[in-house]
Structure formats: C-alpha cells, structure tokens
N, C-alpha and C positions, 0 to 999 in steps of 0.2 A: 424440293421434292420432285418439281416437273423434270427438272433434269437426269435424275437418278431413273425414273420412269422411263424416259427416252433410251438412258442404257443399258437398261435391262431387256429392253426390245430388240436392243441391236446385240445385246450378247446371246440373247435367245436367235436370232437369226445365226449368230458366229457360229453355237455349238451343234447347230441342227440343221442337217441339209434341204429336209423341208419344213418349212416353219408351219407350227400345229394353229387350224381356225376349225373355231367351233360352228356347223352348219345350224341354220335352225331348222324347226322342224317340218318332215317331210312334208307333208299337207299345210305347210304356211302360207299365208293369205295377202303376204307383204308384198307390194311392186305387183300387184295383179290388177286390182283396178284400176282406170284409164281417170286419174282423179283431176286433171286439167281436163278435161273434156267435160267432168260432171261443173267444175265453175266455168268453162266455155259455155255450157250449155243454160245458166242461168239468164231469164229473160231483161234486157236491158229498163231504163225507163220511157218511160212514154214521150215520143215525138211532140207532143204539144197537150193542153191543158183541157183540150176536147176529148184527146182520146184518154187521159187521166183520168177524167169522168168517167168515159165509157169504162176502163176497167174496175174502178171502185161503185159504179150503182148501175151499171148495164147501159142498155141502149137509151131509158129514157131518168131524166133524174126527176120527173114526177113523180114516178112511179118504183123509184129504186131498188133494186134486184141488192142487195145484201151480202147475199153469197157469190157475187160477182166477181171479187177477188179471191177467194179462195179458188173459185172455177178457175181462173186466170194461172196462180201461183202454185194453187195443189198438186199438178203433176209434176214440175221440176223437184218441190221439198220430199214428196213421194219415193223419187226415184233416187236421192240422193241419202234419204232415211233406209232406205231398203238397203242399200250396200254397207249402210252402219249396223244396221242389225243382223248382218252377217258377218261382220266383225265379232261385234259382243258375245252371238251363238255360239261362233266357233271356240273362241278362246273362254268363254265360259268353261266350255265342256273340257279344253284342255285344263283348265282349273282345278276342275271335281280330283283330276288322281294324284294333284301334286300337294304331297304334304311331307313334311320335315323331316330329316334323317337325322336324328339329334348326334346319333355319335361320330356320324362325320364332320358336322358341323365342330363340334365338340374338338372334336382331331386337326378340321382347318385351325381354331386358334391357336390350340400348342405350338403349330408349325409356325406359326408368325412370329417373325425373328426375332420383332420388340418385349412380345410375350413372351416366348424360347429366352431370352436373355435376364428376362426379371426372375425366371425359375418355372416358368409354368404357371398355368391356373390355379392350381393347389397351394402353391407358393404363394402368391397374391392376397388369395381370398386368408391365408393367414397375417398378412400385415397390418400395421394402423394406416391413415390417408396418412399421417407426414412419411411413412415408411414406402408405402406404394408411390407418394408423388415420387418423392427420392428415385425410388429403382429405375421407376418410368423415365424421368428424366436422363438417367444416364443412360439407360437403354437406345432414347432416341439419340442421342449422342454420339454415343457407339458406333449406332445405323446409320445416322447423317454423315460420319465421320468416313466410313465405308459399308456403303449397301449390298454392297458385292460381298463382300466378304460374309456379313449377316446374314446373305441368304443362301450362304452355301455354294457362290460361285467363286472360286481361285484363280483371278484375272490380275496379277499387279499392272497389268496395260490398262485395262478399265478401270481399276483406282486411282493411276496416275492421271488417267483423263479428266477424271469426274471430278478430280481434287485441285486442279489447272480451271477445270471452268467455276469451280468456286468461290477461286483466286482471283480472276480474273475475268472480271464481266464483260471486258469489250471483246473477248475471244467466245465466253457463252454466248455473247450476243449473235456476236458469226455463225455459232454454231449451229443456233435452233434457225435462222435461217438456211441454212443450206438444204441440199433432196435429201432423201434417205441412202443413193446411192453416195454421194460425199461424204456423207455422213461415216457409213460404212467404210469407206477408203481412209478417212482419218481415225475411225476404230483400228482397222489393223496396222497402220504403221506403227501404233502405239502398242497392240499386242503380237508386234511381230517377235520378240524374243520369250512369250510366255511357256511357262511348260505346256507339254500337251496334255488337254485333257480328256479325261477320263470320262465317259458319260453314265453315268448311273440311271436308272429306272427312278430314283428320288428328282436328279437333278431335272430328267426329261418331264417328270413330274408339273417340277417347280416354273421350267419354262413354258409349261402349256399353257398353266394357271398365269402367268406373268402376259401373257400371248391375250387371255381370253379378257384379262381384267385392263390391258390397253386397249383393243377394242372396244370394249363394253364404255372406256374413257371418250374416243375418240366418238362412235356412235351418239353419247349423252352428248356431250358436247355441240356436235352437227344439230341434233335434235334443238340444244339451247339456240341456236345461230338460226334455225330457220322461225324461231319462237319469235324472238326478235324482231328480223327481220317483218314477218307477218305483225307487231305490234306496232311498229315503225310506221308502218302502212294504213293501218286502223287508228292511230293518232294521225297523222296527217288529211287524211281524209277528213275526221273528226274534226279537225283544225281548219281546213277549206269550208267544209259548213257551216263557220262557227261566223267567221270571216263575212260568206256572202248574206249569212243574215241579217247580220250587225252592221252592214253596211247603210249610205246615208240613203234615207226615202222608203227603210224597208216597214215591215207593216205594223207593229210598233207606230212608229210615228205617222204613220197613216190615221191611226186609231185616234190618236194623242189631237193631230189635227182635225179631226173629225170630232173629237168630243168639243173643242176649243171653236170648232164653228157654229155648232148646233148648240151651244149655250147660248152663242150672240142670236141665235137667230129672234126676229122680233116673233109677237103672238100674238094669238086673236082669241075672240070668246065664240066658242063652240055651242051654245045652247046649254043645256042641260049639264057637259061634258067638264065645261069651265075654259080655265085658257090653254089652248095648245098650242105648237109652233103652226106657223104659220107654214101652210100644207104645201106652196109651190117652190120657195125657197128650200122646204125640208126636202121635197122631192128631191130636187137640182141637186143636194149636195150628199142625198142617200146614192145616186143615178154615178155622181162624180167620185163619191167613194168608192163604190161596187168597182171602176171602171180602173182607178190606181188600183185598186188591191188585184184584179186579176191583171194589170199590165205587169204589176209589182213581182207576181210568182210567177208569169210568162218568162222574169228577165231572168229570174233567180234561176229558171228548172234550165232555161239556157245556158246559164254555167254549171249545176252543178252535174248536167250530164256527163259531160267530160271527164269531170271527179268522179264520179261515180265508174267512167267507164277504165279512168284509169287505177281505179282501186281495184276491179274486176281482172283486169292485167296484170296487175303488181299480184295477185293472189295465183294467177295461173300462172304467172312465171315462177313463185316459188315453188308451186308445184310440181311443177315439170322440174326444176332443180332437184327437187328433192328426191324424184323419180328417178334421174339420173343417179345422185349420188345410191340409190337403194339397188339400184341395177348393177352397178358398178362393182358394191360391197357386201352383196348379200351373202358371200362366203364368209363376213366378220362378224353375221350374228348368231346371237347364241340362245338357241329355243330349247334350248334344255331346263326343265321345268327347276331341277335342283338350283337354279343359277338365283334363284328367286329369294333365295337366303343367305347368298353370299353377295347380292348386288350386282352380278355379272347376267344373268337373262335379259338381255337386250330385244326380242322378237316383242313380249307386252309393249314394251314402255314404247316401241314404232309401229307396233299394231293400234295405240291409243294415238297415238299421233296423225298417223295417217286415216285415222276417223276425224279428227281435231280438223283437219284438210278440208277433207266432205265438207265437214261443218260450216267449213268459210263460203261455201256455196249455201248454205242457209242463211249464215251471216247476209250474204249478199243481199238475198231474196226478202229479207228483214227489212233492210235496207230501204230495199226497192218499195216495198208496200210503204212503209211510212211515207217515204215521199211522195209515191203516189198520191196516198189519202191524203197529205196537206192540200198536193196541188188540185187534184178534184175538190176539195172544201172549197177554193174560192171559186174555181171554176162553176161549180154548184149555187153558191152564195152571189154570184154575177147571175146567173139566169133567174136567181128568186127575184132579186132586185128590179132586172127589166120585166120579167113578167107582172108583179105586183103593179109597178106603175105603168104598164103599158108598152114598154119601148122594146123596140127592135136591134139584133148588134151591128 
C-alpha cells in the first residue's frame, strides 16, 4: 500500500503543472514561537549542595522559606505555560465553528474506490457479513491489483511500474530509496508511450485529495519520529539516573551500614531513661554518617549534572529540528477545519504537538526541582547533624 501511495503522488505531480497544497489557516500559530529558546531558557541545576539548599529553603535552613523554589522555578514554568495557553485559546475558538458536513462526508465514501466497487453504501448496508467480507475482499484485490485504474487514473505506465515493483522487491527496494526527482524520471520512461490525458474537474478533484492526504501522511509521520526520538531521550536519561544511584556506596547502603553499626554499638544506663547507646560512640558515627551521605550526593549531583544538561540539549535540538522541518513545510498543512473528519487537518494535531514541546521545558524544570530537593535534603540533614552535636564543616 506504501507503494501505491508513492504513486499516486507522483501521478498527481505528472498530470498537474502545479501540484495542489492545502495552506493552513491564515492566523496559524504554528513555527511562531521560538520553542528552543523557551527549553534554553530553563534553569540548569545547582553547582553544589550549598546552593541546592539555598534554592529549596532560602538563605538560612533554620529557618526555611518553603516557597523558595517555587520563587526560584515559577517564572520559567510561567512563561512557558503562557505560550500553551495560547495555543489551547486559539484553536479552541477555531473549534467552536467546525462541525460536520454529513453529506459531504457521505459523498467522500461513495467516491472510494473499494466502496465504488462493492456497489456503494446502499449496497452494503444490504448484504449479510459472509456477503460484505466477500465483496470487500475482492474489491481490495482489484485495488491492490491496480490503484490507478480504481481510482480513475488511465496510466498503463504507472500500472506497469507499480506491478514490477510488486514483483520485484530488490527494484522497490531501489526505488523508495531514490529522490523524488529520480523517482520522477523512472515514472516517465515508463509513461512515455501513454495516451494523453484528459484532465477532468473529477480527476483534479481526486489528485488534490491524493495531494492533501500524503501530506497529512508524511506530517503524522515527522510528528511520530520526533515522538520518538524525545522518548529515546527521556528513557536514557531515566536510565543514567537509575545507573548512578545504584551505584556501589550510594545511600541505601549508607543506611544499611549505619543501622549494622549502631546495633553493635555498646550501652550504658541512663538514669531513669534505662539503657541507651552509648552517647560518644553514637555521636562519632551519627557525625560519620551525615559526612558520607552529603559527600555520597556531592558525587552523584557531579554526574548527574551533565545528564541532565545533556537531556536539556537533546530536547533543544529536537526542537529546533522540528522548527526547521515546520518552516520548511508549512505549505503542506492543512487547517481546514472540514479535514478533521476525513483525517487530513494536520495544523491540530502540530498545534498539540508543538505545545507537547513547551512541555519538555516543564519536563525539564520537574526534573530539576526533584533533584534539587534530594540534593538539599542531605545537604540540610548534614547541617542538623553538626549543629546538634556541636561540629563545625
């Protein structure tokens, strides 16, 4: 079927001097914001485990300020929310006026070759399921057999082509590698003897619709590729942090040894209290815990900076890819609101996406808070330590 689609693109280019793209709509919002600049502009993480503190409970962790990361993170997620919610307003409101044309809709299925060949809708909806699979199946037969001809194009060069690469997989193979210009130059040696044709107001029809609904293919498609690619990214990442936590010495076994000390430790009788651990021992190894667990998340926030700064890179570069390809293509989308019930409005489904984008600069900022708070938790839980018993860092 990918094949037959390839040349119907190329027969719609043959019989039409300029090949029909459906613009989207005038006031489109798509390829306008600068969406690598809004994940540039998301704040890194903290240079060390002091200033981690400082951004999760302010200047003093006595006294801790609460709202001190929100102060910190609220204007980037602010300013990146705000370009989503001009998304959502706008195509909202293009929403409200589009609703169904049923009998065009109605008239697109008749026209469809497989349905044109079983007899029409009316014809259908009278047969049993063994009588419908039946039609259907020969119908797709027919079509597979020759789609050209099904859909009302009179090409025996583009049958003969279509029917060689069917035959013959190590030439499709060549085939869908080559450009579209090669492409082209092996369509017409092949319809260099055809009759000429005749162009009807149906046939121009049909090639606009053939025109609008490759597009709308190649668009979803880009769209699934950068999906991807940004998953690709978010597991890896995901997978680097998984790595440096599980690593040996991390704080887990910090804990582990620290419960395993402080069972041994001997005890004394307290007065009234009964037996505790024995106060200076306990000290020593409450002082040497606090002391691994912040050296433990010093070492960690040293690697996972880099992860982090490279997962913030890998989201701008796709951005900016994607920016490109939208600049490049923005004549192939189709904002016309009717496209929305045949599957071909492509302007939503890159309007939702290029919010999805923004998003990964939320993403980010997510990110970045969690870590923070861990890493100020110990950083925090070290200064309760020395303060309690007295010590200085």
């Amino acid at each position: 079927m990918k094949l037959s689609l390839i040349f119907l693109a190329l027969g719609a280019m043959m019989m039409s001097a300029k090949a029909f793209s459906q613009q989207p709509s005038a006031n489109t919002l798509l390829g306008t914001a600068d969406i690598p600049s809004y994940i540039e502009g998301v704040p890194g993480l903290p240079g060390s485990l002091e200033e981690a503190a400082k951004r999760a409970f302010g200047g003093n962790f006595l006294q801790p300020d609460y709202q001190a990361m929100d102060n910190y993170y609220l204007p980037a997620e602010e300013n990146i929310r705000r370009v989503q919610l001009q998304y959502e307003d706008h195509y909202k409101k293009q929403m409200e006026g589009a609703t169904p044309d049923r009998a065009a809709i109605n008239q697109e299925i008749e026209r469809n070759p497989i349905i044109k060949s079983m007899g029409g809708v009316q014809a259908i909806q009278g047969m049993n399921q063994e009588e419908a699979e039946d039609a259907a199946r020969q119908a797709t037969e027919q079509y597979l057999a020759d789609p050209f001809s099904a859909s009302g194009v009179n090409s025996p060069g583009m049958t003969a082509l279509y029917q060689k690469m069917m035959n013959d997989p190590a030439y499709a193979a060549r085939f869908q590698q080559m450009s579209e210009q090669e492409r082209m130059a092996e369509l017409q040696k092949y319809m260099a003897n055809d009759p000429a044709v005749v162009k009807t107001p149906e046939m121009a029809r049909q090639m606009s619709r053939k025109e609008t609904a490759l597009n709308a293919m190649e668009i979803n498609g880009r769209i699934t590729e950068f999906t991807e690619a940004i998953q690709a990214a978010a597991n890896a990442f995901g997978q680097g942090l998984q790595t440096i936590e599980n690593q040996a010495g991390n704080h887990n076994e910090i804990d582990a040894e620290f419960k395993r000390k402080y069972n041994a430790l001997p005890e004394v009788i307290a007065g009234e209290v009964g037996r505790i651990k024995d106060p200076e021992p306990e000290k020593k190894l409450r002082v040497e815990t606090a002391v691994k667990h912040r050296e433990r998340a010093a070492a960690e926030m040293e690697q996972i900076t880099p992860l982090f700064q490279n997962l913030k890179e890998e989201y701008r570069r796709i951005a900016a890819s994607y920016m490109e390809y939208i600049t490049a293509n923005i004549h192939k989308v189709n904002g016309d609101m009717a496209g929305l019930y045949d599957g071909t409005n492509t302007e939503l489904n890159l309007a939702n996406f290029e919010s999805s984008l923004l998003g990964l600069g939320l993403e980010l900022i997510k990110q970045a808070r969690t870590i923070t708070g861990e890493m100020a938790s110990w950083e925090r839980q070290y200064m309760e330590v020395m303060r309690s018993y007295g010590q200085t860092n």
